[in-house]
C-alpha positions as CSV (number, residue, x, y, z in Angstrom):
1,X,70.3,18.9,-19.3
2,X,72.4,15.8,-18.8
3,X,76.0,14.3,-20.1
4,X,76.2,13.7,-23.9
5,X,74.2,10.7,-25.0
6,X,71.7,11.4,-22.6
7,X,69.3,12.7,-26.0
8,X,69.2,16.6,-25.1
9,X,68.6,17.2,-28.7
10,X,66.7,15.3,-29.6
11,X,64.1,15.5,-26.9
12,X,64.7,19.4,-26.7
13,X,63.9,19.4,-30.1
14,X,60.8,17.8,-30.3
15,X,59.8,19.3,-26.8
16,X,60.2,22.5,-28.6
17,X,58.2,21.5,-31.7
18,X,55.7,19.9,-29.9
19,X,55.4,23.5,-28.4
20,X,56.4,25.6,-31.3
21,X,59.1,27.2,-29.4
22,X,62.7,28.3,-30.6
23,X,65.1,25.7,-30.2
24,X,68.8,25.9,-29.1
25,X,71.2,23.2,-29.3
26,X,74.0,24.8,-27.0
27,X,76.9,22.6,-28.8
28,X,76.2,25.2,-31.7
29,X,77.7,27.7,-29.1
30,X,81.0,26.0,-28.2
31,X,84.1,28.2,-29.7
32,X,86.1,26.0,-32.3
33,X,88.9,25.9,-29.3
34,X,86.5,23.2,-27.0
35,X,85.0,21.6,-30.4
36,X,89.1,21.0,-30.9
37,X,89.7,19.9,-27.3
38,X,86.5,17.6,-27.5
39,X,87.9,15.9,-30.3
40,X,91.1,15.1,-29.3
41,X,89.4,13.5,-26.1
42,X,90.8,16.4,-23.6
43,X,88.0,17.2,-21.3
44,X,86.6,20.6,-20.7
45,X,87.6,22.8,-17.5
46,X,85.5,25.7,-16.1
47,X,88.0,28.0,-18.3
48,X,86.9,26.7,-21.2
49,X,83.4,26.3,-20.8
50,X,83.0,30.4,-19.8
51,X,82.2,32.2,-23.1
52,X,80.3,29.0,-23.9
53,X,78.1,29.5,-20.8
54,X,78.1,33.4,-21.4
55,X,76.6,32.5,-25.0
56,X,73.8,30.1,-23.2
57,X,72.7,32.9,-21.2
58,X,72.4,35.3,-23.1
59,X,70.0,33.4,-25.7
60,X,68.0,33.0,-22.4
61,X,68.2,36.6,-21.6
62,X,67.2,37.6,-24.8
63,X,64.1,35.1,-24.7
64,X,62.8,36.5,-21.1
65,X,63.6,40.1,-22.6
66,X,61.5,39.8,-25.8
67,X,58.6,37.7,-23.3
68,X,59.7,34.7,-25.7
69,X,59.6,30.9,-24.6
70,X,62.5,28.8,-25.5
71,X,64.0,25.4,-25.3
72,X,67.5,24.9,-24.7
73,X,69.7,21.5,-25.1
74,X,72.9,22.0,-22.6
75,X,74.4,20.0,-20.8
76,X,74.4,22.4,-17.4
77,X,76.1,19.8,-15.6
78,X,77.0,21.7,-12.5
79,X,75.0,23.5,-10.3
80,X,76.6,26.6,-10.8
81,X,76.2,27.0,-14.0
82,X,72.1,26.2,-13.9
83,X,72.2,28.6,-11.6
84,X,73.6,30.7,-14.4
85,X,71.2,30.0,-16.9
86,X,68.1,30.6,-13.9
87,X,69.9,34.3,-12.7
88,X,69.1,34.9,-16.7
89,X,65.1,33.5,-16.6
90,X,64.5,33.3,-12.9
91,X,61.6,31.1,-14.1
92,X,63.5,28.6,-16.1
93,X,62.8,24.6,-15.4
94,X,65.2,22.5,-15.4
95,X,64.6,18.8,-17.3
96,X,67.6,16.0,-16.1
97,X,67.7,13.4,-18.7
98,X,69.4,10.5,-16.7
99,X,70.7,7.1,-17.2
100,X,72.9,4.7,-16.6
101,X,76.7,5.0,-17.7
102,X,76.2,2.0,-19.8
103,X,73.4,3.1,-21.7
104,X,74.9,6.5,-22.5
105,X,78.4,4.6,-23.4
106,X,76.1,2.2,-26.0
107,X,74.2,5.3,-27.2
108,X,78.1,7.2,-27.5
109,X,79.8,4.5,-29.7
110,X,77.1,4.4,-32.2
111,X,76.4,8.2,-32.5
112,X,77.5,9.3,-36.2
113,X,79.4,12.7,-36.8
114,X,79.4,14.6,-33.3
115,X,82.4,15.5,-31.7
116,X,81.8,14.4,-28.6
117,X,83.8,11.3,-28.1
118,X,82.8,8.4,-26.1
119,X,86.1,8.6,-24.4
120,X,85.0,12.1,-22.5
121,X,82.0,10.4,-21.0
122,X,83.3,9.6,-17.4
123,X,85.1,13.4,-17.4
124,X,81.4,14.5,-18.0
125,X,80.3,12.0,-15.3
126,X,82.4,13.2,-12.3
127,X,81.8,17.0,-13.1
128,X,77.8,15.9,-13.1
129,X,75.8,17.4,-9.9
130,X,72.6,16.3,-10.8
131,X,69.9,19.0,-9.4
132,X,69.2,18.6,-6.1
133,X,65.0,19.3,-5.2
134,X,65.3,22.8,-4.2
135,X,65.9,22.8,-8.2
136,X,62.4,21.9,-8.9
137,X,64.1,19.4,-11.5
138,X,61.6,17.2,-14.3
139,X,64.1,13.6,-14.0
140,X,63.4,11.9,-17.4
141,X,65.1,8.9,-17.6
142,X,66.6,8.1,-21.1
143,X,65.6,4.4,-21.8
144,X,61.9,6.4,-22.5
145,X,61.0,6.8,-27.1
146,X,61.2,10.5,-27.4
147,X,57.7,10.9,-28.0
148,X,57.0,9.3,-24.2
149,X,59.6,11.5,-22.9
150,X,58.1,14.5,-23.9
151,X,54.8,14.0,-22.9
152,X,56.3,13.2,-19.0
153,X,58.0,16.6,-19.5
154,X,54.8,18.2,-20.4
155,X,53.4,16.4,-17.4
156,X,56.1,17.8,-15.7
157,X,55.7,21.2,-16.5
158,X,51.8,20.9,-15.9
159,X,50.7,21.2,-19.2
C-alpha cells in the first residue's frame, strides 16, 4: 500500500514472483470513470473508489476461499478501507511503502504512460492514514532497490 509513486508494483510484483504468488495490480480494477477523473487531475472521493474497493476484495476473498496466497498492489490509503481488504482475509499483512513527498513527486514526473498524474499526489497525500501498530504494518521505505525491499518484506513477514 502507499500513494502512487511509492513502487506498489513493482515491488508487489517481484514480492510475488519472488514467492510464485498471483499478482494483482489494483489500478487494473478502476472503472474507465476514475481512470477518466485521474487523468484530468480531479481527485478521487469515497464514491468513486466503492466498486473499485468492492473489486479488491473480492480477488482477496476469492484467494482465502480457494486457500490461495496472493499479492496485491493498492493503494489502501485509509484505514477503512484496509480494514476492508482484512474483513475479506482476516490474515492479510499490510506492507506501507513510505517516502518523502519529494521523492514520490521526482519518481511521478518521470513515470511514462500511467494515468496517474503528478498533479493528484498531495489529494492522495491528505487522504493517506498510514497504519497505525495495532495494524501489524511491514514500513518499507521507498529510497530501498526493489530487490532490498523485498527481502525486508520477507523479513517482515518472517520468512
Amino acid at each position: 500500500m502507499g500513494v502512487s509513486g511509492s513502487g506498489k508494483t513493482t515491488i508487489g510484483s517481484a514480492l510475488a514472483k519472488r514467492l510464485d504468488w498471483p499478482f494483482l495490480d489494483a489500478d487494473d480494477l478502476h472503472p474507465l470513470a476514475n481512470v477518466a477523473k485521474m487523468r484530468a487531475g480531479i481527485p478521487l472521493t469515497d464514491a468513486d473508489r466503492e466498486p473499485w474497493l468492492q473489486e479488491v476484495v473480492a480477488w482477496i476473498a476469492e484467494r482465502r476461499a480457494a486457500g490461495e496466497p496472493g499479492v496485491v498492489a493498492c493503494s489502501a490509503l485509509k484505514r477503512a478501507y484496509r480494514d476492508r481488504l482484512r474483513a475479506a482475509d482476516p490474515g492479510l499483512r499490510v506492507v506501507f511503502l513510505d517516502g518523502p513527498r519529494e521523492q514520490l513527486m521526482q519518481r511521478l514526473a518521470h513515470r511514462i504512460g500511467h494515468f496517474f498524474p503528478p498533479s493528484l499526489l498531495d489529494a492522495q497525500l491528505a487522504d493517506l492514514e498510514p497504519p497505525g501498530p495495532h495494524e501489524h504494518p511491514i514500513i518499507v521505505p521507498i529510497g530501498l532497490t526493489p530487490d532490498d525491499a523485498v527481502e525486508s518484506i520477507l523479513v517482515g513477514l518472517g520468512g
